[in-house]
C-alpha positions as CSV (number, residue, x, y, z in Angstrom):
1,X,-6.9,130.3,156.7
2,X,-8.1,133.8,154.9
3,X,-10.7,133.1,151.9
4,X,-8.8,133.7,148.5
5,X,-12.0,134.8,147.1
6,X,-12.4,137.4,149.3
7,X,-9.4,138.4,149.5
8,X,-9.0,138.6,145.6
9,X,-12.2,140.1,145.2
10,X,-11.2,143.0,147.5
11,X,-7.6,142.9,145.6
12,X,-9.2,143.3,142.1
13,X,-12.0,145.9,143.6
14,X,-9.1,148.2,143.9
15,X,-8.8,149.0,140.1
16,X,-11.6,151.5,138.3
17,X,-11.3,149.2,135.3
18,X,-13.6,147.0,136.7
19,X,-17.4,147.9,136.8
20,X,-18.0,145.4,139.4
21,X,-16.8,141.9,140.8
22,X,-18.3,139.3,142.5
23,X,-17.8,135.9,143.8
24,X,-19.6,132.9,141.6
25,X,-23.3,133.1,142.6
26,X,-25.3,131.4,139.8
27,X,-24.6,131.0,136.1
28,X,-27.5,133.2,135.5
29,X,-25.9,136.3,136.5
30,X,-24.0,136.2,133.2
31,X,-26.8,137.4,131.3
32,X,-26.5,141.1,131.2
33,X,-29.9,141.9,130.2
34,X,-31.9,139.7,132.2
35,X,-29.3,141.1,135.5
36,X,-28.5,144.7,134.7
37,X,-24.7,144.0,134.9
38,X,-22.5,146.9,134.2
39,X,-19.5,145.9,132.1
40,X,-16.9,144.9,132.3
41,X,-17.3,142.8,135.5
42,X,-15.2,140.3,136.9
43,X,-16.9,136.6,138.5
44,X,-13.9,135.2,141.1
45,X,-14.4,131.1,142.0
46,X,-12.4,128.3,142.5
47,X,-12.2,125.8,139.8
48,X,-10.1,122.7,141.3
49,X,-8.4,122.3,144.5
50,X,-5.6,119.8,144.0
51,X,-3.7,117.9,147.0
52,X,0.1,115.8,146.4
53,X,1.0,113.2,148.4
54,X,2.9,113.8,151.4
55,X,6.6,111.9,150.2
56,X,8.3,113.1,153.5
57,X,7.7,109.2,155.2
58,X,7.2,110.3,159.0
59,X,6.3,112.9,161.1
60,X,2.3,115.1,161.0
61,X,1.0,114.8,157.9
62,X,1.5,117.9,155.2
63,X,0.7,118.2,151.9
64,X,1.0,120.8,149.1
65,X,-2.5,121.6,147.6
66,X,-2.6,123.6,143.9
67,X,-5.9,125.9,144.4
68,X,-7.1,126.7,140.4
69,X,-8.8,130.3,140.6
70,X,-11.2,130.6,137.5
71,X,-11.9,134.5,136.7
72,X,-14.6,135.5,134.5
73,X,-14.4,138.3,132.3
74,X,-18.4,139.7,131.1
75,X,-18.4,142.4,128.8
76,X,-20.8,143.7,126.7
77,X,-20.3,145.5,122.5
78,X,-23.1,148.3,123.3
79,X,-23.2,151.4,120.8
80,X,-21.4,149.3,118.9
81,X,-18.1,148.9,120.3
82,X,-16.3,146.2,119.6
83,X,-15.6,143.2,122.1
84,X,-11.9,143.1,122.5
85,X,-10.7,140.9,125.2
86,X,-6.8,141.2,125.3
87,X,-6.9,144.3,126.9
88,X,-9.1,143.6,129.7
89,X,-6.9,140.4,130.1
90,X,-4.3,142.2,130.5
91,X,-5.4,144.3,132.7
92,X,-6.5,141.5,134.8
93,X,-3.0,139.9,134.7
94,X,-1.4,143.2,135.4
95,X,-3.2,142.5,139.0
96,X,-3.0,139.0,139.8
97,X,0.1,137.5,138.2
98,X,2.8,137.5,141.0
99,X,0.1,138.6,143.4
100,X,0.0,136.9,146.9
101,X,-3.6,136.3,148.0
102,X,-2.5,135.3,151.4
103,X,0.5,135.2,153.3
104,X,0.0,131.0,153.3
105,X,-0.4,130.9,149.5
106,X,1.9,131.2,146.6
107,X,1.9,134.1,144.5
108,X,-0.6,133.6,141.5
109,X,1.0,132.2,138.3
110,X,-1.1,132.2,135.4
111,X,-3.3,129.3,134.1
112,X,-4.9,128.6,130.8
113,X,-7.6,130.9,129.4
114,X,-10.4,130.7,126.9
115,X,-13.6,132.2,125.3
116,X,-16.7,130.7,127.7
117,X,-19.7,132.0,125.5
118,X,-20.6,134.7,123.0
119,X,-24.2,135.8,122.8
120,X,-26.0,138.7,120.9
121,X,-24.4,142.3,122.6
122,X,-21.9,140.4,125.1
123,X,-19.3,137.8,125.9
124,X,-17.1,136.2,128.6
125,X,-14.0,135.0,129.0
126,X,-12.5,132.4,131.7
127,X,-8.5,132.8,132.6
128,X,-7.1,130.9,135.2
129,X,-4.8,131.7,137.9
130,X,-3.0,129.1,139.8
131,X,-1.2,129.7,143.7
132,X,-0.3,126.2,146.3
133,X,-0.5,126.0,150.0
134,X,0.9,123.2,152.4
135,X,-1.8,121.5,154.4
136,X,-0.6,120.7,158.0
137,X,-2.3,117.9,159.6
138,X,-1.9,119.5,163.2
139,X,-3.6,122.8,161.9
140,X,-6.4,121.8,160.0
């Protein structure tokens, strides 16, 4: 089965709104000034991976799995702009939402989102977006 990371890494790298985006590679690279990150710049991971039961009785094993994509949003207020999230939100929704990672996934619906951290001259942002799968015993 494709990555969804990947794949929605090269999805989101299609839009000039985004400095950069990258794939989860250490909590560290959130700090702008220790990193060099330009801004704004998207971090793509998987938050939760969640299976149901199989209530079909007989037959291969299948099961529907609920994959939770977390997207960070790091931007930073220099020159004094102001840190203003709902735009680059929506941005980011304008891409995702009803967007199908891969043809064994779900389109994206959206999750919950929330402020992660605010520190002197930046600030990130976590939204979640949510597609499911069916996991067939035979084709694991």
């Amino acid at each position: 089965m494709p990555n969804i990371i990947d794949r929605t890494i090269g999805h989101l790298k299609t839009s000039a709104q985004w400095r950069d985006v990258k794939p989860l590679g250490g909590l560290s690279e959130f700090d702008i000034k220790r990193s060099g990150l330009r801004t704004p710049t998207l971090f793509v991971f998987v938050v939760s991976e969640n299976p149901k039961p199989d209530v079909r009785g007989s037959g291969p094993y299948l099961q529907s799995i609920t994959v939770t994509l977390g997207v960070v949003i790091v931007d930073s207020n220099r020159n004094g702009r102001e840190l203003n999230f709902t735009s680059l939100r929506q941005a980011l929704r304008q891409q995702l939402f009803g967007w199908q990672p891969t043809k064994e996934h779900e389109p994206y619906w959206l999750g919950p989102g929330r402020l992660l951290s605010i520190e002197k001259g930046q600030a990130s942002w976590i939204d979640h977006f949510v597609t499911e799968y069916t996991a067939d015993q035979n084709h694991v």
